[in-house]
C-alpha positions in Angstrom: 77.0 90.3 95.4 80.4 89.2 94.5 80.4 89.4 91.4 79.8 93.2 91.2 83.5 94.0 92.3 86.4 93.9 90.1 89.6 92.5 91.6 91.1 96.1 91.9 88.0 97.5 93.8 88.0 94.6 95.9 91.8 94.9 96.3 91.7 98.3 97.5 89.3 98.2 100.1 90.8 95.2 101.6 94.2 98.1 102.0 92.0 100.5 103.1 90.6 98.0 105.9 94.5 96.7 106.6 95.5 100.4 107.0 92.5 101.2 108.9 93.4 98.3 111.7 97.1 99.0 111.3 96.9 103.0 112.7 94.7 101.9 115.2 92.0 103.8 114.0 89.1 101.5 114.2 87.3 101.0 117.6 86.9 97.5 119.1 83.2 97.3 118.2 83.9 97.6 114.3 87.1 95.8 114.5 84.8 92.5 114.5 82.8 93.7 111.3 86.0 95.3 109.6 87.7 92.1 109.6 84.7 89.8 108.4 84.3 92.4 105.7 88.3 91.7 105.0 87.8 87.8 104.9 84.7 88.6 102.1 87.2 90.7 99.9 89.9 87.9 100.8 87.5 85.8 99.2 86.5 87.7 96.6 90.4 88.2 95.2 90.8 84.6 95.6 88.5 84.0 93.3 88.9 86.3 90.9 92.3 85.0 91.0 91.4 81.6 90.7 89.3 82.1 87.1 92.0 84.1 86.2 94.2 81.7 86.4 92.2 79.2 85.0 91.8 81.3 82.2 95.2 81.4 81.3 95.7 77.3 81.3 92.8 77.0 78.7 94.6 79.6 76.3 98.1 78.4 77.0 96.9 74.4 76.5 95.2 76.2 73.7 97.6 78.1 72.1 100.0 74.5 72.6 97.5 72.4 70.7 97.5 74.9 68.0 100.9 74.6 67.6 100.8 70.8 67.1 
């Protein structure tokens, strides 16, 4: 299920939730499932961020080894 949101999607839900709890808009019953859908987009950025990351040592180490 993860895997079918893009950082940006997950992103902006997880502002929309923030928002949401911020204004006080979001009754104490939902405030429970509003903030353990936040944790699952928390997780899902992290590790989007993560491969990213990742990513971006391989083709750096990469392009370095080219060089050499």
């Amino acid at each position: 299920m993860e895997n079918k949101y893009t950082y940006q999607e997950a992103y902006e839900e997880l502002q929309q939730i923030v928002s949401e709890i911020e204004s006080g808009d979001v009754a104490v019953d939902e405030l429970t499932v509003k903030i353990n859908r936040a944790t699952a987009l928390l997780t899902i950025c992290k590790a989007k961020l993560t491969a990213s990351e990742e990513e971006v040592e391989k083709l750096l180490k990469k392009l370095e080894e080219e060089k050499n």
